[in-house]
DRENPAZA-862495 format. One record per residue (C-alpha): residue in three letters; x, y, z. Coordinates in steps of 0.25 Angstrom, whole numbers, plus 5000, padded with zeros to 4 digits. Layout:
<rs>
(r ALA (X Y Z))
...
</rs>
This chain:
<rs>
(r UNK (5294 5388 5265))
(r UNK (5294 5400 5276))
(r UNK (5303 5413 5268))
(r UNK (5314 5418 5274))
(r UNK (5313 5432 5271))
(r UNK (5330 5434 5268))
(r UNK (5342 5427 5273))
(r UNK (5344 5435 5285))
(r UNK (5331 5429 5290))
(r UNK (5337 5414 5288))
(r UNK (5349 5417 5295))
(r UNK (5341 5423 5307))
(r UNK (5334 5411 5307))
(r UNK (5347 5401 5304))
(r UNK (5352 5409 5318))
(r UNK (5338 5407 5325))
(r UNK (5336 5392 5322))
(r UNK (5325 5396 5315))
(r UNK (5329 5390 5301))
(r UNK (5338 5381 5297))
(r UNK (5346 5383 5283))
(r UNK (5345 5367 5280))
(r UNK (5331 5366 5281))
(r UNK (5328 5380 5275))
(r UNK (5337 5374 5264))
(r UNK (5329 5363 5261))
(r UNK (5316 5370 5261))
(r UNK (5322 5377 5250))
(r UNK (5326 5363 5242))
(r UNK (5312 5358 5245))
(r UNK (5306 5372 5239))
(r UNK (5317 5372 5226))
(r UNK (5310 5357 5227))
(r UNK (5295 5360 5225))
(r UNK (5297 5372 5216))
(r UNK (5306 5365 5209))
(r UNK (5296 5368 5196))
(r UNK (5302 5382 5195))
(r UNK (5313 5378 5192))
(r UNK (5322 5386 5199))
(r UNK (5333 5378 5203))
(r UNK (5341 5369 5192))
(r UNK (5349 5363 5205))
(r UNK (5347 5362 5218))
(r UNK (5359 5362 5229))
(r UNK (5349 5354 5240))
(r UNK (5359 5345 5248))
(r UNK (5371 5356 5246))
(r UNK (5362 5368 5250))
(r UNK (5357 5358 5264))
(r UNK (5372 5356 5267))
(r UNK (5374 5371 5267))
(r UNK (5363 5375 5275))
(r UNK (5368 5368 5287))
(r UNK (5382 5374 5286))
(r UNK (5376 5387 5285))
(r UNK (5365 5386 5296))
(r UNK (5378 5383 5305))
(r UNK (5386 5394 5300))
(r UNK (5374 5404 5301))
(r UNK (5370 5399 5317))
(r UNK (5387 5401 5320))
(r UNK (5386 5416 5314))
(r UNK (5395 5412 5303))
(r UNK (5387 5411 5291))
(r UNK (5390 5421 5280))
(r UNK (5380 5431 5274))
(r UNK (5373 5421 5266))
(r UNK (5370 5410 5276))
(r UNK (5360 5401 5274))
(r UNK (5356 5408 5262))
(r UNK (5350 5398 5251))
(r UNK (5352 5401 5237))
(r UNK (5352 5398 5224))
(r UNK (5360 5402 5211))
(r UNK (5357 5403 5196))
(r UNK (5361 5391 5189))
(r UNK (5373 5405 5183))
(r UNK (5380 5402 5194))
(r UNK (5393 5392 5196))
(r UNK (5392 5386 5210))
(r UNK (5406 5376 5212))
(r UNK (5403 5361 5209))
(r UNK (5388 5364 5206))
(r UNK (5381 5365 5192))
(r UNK (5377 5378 5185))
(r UNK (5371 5377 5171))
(r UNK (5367 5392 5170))
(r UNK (5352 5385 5165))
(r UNK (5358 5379 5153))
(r UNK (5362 5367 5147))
(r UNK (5375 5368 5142))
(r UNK (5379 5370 5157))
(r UNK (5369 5360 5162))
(r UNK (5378 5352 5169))
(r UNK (5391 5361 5172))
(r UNK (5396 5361 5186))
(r UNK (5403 5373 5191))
(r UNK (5417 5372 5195))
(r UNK (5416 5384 5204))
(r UNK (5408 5394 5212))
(r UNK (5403 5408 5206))
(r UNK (5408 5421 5216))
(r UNK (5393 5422 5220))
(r UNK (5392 5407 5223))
(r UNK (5404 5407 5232))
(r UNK (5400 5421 5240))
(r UNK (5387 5415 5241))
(r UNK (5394 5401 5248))
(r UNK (5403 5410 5256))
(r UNK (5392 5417 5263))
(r UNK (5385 5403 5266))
(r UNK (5373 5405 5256))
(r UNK (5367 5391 5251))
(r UNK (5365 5389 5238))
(r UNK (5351 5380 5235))
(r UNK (5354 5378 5220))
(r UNK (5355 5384 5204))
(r UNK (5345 5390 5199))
(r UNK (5338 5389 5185))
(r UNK (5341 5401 5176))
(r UNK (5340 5405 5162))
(r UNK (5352 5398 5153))
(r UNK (5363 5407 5154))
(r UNK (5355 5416 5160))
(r UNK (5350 5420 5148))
(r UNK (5334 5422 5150))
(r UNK (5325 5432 5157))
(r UNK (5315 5419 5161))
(r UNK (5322 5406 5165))
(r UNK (5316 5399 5154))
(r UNK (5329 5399 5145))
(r UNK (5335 5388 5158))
(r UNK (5342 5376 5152))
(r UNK (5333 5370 5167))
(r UNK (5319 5376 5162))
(r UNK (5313 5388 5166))
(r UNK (5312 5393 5181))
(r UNK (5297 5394 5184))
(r UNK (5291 5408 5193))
(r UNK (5285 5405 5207))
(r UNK (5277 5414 5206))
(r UNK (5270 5408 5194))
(r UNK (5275 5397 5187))
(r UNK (5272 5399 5173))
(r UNK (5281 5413 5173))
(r UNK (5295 5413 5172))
(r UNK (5305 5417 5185))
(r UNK (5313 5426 5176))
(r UNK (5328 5425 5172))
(r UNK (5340 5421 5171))
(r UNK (5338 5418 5184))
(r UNK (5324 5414 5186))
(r UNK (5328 5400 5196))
(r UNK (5335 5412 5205))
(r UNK (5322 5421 5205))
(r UNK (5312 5410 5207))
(r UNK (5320 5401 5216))
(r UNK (5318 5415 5226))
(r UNK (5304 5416 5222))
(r UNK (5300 5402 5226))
(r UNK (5308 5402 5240))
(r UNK (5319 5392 5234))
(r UNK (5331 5398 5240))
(r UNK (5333 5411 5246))
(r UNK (5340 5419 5236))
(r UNK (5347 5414 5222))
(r UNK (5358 5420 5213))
(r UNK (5356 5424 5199))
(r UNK (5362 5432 5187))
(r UNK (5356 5444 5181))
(r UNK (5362 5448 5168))
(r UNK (5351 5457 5162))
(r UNK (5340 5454 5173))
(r UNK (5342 5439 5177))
(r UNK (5340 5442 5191))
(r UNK (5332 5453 5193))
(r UNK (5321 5450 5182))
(r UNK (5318 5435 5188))
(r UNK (5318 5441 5202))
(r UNK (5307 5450 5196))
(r UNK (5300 5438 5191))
(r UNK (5301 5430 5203))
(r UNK (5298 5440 5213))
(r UNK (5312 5440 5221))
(r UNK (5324 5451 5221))
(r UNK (5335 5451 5212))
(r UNK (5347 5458 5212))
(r UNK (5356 5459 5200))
(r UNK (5371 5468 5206))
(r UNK (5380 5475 5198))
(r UNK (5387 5472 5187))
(r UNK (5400 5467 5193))
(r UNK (5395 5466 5208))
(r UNK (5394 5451 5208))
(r UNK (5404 5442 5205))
(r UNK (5400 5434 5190))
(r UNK (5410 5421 5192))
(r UNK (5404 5409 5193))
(r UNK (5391 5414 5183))
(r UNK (5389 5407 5171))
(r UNK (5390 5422 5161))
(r UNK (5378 5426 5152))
(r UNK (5382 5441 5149))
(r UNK (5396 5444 5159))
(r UNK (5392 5459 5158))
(r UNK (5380 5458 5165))
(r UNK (5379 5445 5172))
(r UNK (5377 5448 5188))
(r UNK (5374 5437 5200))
(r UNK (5362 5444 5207))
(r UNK (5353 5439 5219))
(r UNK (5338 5434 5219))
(r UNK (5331 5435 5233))
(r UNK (5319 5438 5240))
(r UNK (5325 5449 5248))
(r UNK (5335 5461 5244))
(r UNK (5342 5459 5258))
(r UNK (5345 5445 5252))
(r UNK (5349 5450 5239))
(r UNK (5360 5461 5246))
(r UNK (5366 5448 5255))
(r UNK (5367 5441 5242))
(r UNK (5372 5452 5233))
(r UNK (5382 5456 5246))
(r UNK (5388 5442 5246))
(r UNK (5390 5440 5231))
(r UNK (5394 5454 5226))
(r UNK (5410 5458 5225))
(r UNK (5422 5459 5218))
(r UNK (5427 5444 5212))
(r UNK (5438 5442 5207))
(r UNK (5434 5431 5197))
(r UNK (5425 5441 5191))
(r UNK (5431 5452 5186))
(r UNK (5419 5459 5183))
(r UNK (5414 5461 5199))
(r UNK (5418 5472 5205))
(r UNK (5426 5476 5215))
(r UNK (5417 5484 5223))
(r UNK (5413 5481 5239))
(r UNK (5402 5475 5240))
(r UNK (5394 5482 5250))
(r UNK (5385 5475 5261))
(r UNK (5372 5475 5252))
(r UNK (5364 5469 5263))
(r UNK (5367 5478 5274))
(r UNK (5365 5490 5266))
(r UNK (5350 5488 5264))
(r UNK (5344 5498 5271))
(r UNK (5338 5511 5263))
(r UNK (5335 5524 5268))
(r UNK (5335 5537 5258))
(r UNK (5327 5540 5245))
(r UNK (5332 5536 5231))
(r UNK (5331 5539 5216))
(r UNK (5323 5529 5208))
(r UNK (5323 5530 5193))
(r UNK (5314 5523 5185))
(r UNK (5314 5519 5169))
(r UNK (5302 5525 5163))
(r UNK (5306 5517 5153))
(r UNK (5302 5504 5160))
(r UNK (5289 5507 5164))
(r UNK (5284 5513 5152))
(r UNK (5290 5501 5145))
(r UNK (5280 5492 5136))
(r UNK (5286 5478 5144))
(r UNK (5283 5482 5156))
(r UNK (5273 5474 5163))
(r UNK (5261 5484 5170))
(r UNK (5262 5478 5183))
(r UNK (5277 5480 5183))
(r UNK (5274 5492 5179))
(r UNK (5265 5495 5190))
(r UNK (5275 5489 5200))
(r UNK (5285 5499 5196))
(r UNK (5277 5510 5196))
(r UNK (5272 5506 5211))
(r UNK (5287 5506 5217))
(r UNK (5290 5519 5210))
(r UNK (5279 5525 5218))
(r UNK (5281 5519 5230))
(r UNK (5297 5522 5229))
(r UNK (5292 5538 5229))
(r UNK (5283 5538 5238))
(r UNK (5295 5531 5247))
(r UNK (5302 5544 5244))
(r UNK (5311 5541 5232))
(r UNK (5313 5547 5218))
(r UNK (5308 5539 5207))
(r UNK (5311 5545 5194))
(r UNK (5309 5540 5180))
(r UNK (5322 5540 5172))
(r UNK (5321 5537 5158))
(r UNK (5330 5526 5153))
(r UNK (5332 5527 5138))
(r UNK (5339 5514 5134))
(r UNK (5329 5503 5140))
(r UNK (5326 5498 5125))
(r UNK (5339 5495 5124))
(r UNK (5343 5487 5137))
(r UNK (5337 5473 5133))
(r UNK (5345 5473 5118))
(r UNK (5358 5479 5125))
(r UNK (5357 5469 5134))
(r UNK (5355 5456 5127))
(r UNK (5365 5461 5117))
(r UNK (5377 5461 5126))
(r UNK (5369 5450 5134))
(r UNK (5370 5440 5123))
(r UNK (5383 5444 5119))
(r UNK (5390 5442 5131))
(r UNK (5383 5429 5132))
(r UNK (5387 5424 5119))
(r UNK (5401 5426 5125))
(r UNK (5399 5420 5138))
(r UNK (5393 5408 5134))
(r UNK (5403 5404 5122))
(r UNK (5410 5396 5132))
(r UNK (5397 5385 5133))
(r UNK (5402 5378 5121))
(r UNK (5402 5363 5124))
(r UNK (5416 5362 5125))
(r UNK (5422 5367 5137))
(r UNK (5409 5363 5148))
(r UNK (5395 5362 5149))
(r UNK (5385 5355 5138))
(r UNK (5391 5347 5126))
(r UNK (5382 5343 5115))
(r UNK (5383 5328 5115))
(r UNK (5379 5331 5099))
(r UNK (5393 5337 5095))
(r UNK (5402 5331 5086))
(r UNK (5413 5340 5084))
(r UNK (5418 5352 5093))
(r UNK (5409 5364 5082))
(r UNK (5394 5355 5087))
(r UNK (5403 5353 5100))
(r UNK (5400 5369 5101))
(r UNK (5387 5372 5093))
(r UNK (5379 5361 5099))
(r UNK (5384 5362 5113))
(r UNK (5379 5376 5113))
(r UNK (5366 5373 5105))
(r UNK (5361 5362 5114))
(r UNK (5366 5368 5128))
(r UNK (5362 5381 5127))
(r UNK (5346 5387 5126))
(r UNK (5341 5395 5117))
(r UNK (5341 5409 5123))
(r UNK (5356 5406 5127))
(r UNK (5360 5403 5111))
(r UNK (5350 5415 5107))
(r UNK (5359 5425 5114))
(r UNK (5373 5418 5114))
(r UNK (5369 5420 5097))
(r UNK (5365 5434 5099))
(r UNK (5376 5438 5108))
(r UNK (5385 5432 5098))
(r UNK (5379 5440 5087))
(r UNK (5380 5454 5092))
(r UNK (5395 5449 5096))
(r UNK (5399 5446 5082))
(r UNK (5407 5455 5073))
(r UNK (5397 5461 5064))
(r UNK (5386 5465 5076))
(r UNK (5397 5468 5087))
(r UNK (5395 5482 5086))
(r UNK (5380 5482 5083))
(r UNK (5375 5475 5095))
(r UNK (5386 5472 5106))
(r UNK (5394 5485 5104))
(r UNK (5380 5492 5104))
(r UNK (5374 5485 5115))
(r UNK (5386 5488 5123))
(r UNK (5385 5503 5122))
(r UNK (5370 5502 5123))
(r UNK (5373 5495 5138))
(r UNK (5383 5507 5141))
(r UNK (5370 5517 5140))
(r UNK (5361 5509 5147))
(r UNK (5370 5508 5158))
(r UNK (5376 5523 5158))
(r UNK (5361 5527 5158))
(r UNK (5358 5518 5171))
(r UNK (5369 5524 5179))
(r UNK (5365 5536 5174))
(r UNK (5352 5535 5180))
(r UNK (5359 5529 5192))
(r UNK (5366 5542 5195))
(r UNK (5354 5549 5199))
(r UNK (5344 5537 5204))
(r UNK (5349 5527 5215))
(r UNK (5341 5516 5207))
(r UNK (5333 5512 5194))
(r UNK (5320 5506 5196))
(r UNK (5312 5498 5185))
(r UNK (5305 5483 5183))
(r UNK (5312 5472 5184))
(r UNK (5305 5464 5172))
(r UNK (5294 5471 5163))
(r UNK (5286 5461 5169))
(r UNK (5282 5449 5176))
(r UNK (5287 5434 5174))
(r UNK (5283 5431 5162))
(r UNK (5277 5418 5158))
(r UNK (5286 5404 5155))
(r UNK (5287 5404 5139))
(r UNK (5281 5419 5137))
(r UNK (5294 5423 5132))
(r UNK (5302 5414 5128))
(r UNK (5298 5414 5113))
(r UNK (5304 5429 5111))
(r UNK (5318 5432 5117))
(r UNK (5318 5445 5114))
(r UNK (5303 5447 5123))
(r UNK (5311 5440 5134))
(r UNK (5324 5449 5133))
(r UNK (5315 5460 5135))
(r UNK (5310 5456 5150))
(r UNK (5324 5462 5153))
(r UNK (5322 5477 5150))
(r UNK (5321 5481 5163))
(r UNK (5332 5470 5170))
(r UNK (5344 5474 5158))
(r UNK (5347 5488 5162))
(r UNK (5355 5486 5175))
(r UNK (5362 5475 5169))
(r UNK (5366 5483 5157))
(r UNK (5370 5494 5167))
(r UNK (5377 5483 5176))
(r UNK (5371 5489 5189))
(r UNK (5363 5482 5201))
(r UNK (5347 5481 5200))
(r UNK (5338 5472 5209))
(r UNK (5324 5467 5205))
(r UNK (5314 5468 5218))
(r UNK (5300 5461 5218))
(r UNK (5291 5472 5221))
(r UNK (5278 5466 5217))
(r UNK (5270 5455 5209))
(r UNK (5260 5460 5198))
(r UNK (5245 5454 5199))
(r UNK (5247 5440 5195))
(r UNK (5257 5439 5206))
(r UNK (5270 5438 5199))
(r UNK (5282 5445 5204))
(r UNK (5287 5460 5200))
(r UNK (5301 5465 5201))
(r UNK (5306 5480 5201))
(r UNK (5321 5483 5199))
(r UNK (5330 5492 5204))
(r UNK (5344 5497 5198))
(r UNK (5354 5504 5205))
(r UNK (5367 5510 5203))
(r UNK (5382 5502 5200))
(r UNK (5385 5493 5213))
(r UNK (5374 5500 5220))
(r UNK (5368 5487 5226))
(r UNK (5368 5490 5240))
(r UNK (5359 5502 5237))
(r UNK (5350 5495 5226))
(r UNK (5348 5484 5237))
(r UNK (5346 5494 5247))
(r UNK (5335 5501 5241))
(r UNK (5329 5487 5235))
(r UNK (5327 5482 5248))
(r UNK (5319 5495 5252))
(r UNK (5310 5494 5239))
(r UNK (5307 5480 5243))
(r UNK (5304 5484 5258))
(r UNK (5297 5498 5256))
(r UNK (5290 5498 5243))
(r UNK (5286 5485 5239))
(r UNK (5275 5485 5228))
(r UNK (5265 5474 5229))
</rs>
């Protein structure tokens, strides 16, 4: 299948008669057809998405296509789409069918983008490998036998395998960012509050963010451009003008970089990664800017304060999948009490009870205090020190994951060697600021390598910015 290199090339083509959005369409069905073993998509959109390319085509040749046009996409199976079924990749929601469309879905519609399908995630987004999916795992083009990453591993790999252009996910600790480091793709998690969350099925409502997987960061600007501002059916996003992220990508000027002593010299982290990093620091100095190390005392405590108000914001959110109201019933209840417990025992996976028990835990009376209290001074720390470090350095550079993808099964036995691959992912989302993850490399055995970038409060437009002139300019192979 020939690549198009962004969406502005499509729509040049579109203009041209050069390409032709219904067969450009089906080319991606029949790739979502022979890689249908990764096990991206959970459902495919094929005769609605063939339908919409020929309205689009028409619009985009008449000059009145929106800023999407002829885009195709897909969006993690988190996401409500009107009249269409999302499960968030578990069973108790297996067959719910949404009643309406999330803010991001309808902005997406509104400026003609075509969406191809759901895609497979962990359940409830809980999982930093897509195995923990009600629907099975999601498989890694770039070798089969590794995980793509999660939560939203059928995002990142439905990108890396050329399935659809770009996809949607959720990034609550690193669900966007550390599979588009797995897979080889760029992934942008916004702002705490820069995107609308109505119409996403909640894991943690503190920390939960939609973000963009593409192959480009002009593609990831367009998106973010088109999905970001004030909602009035979320209380939570802010009011601020969204500025033209795509038309603000040039860069000119030096900047400071810190970087996290800390993460380098950190047991985890894999040697190439390490090597990687060390590479794009060099070669950012030698392009003229400072790169300083800036010592960040608390990273042994982002993971714990994390999952602590993770979980317990989870055991909140997800008291409402009970049996009763909607979604899975056990057909083994007798009475409304096993109406409740086994509804919730059979539709729900393991990691999912595993941190709905935790998260009630450090909820209850006697440990309040102990954990969530705690945890939620610890997160005020971590992000104070942040923006401190953000005063006097445009950006924060650091790995996106310690390491590579992993194997299928190498980490499933222990969660708490699983919760760990997030050490370097966690931070920003703690803080609640933007950080991008930008494929800069692949180590020896071929596998993808993503390094991240973290830039100040609602500083998108200039983390994009610089992102796209790190991907251009200093490009580590």
């Amino acid at each position: 299948m020939e690549h198009h290199s962004s969406l502005k090339a499509i729509q040049a083509g579109v203009i041209e008669g050069k390409i032709s959005l219904k067969d450009l369409v089906s080319k991606y069905l029949d790739r979502i057809e022979e890689y249908k073993h990764l096990n991206a998509f959970i459902e495919v959109f094929g005769d609605e998405a063939l339908e919409r390319a020929e309205e689009i085509q028409s619009k985009i040749i008449d000059g009145k296509a929106g800023r999407l046009g002829g885009l195709v996409i897909g969006i993690k199976d988190l996401i409500c789409y009107r009249n269409h079924r999302v499960s968030a990749g578990s069973k108790i929601l297996e067959d719910y069918v949404s009643v309406f469309s999330a803010t991001v879905v309808e902005r997406l519609l509104s400026e003609d983008a075509i969406i191809i399908g759901r895609l497979n995630c962990d359940e409830f987004a809980m999982g930093g490998s897509n195995e923990n999916s009600f629907f099975g795992p999601v498989r890694n083009y770039a070798d089969n036998n590794r995980v793509s990453g999660g939560s939203s591993g059928g995002s990142a790999v439905a990108v890396q395998a050329g399935l659809c252009m770009a996809a949607l996910g959720t990034d609550t600790g690193g669900s966007v960012r550390q599979p588009a480091s797995f897979c080889g793709v760029v992934g942008l998690k916004p702002t705490y509050g820069r995107v609308s969350r109505h119409g996403i099925v909640a894991y943690a409502s503190s920390f939960d963010q939609v973000g963009p997987l593409t192959t480009s960061v002009e593609d990831a600007a367009l998106i973010l451009e088109v999905i970001a501002g004030h909602d009035e059916y979320d209380s939570t996003a802010s009011t601020l003008p969204v500025p033209p992220y795509s038309e603000q990508l040039s860069f000119t000027g030096k900047k400071r970089i810190a970087f996290l002593p800390e993460t380098l010299n950190s047991e985890a982290l894999d040697p190439e990664v390490k090597s990687l990093m060390e590479a794009t620091i060099k070669q950012l100095k030698e392009e003229g800017h400072t790169v300083e190390p800036i010592s960040f005392p608390y990273l042994d405590y982002v993971v714990p304060t994390y999952y602590i108000l993770t979980m317990a914001e989870s055991s909140s959110n997800l008291a409402r999948y009970d049996g009763v109201h909607y979604g899975y019933r056990s057909p083994n209840a007798t009475d409304l009490e096993t109406t409740y417990k086994k509804s919730r025992s059979e539709g729900f996976g393991a990691e999912v009870k595993r941190r709905i028990m935790l998260g009630t835990f450090v909820l209850s009376a006697g440990y309040y205090d102990a954990y969530y209290a705690k945890a939620q001074r610890v997160r005020r720390l971590i992000r104070e020190k942040t923006d401190e470090i953000l005063k006097d350095h445009d950006f924060i550079l650091l790995p996106t994951s310690p390491g590579p993808a992993f194997g299928l099964g190498e980490k499933t036995d222990d969660p708490v060697v699983m919760y760990l691959a997030d050490i370097f992912t966690v931070q920003a989302s703690l803080a609640g600021i933007p950080a991008i993850s930008l494929p800069l490399g692949n180590n020896s055995d071929g596998l993808p390598l993503g390094v991240q970038l973290i830039g100040r409060r609602f500083g998108e437009a200039e983390l994009l910015a610089f992102s796209k002139y790190v991907s251009d300019v200093t490009l580590v192979s």
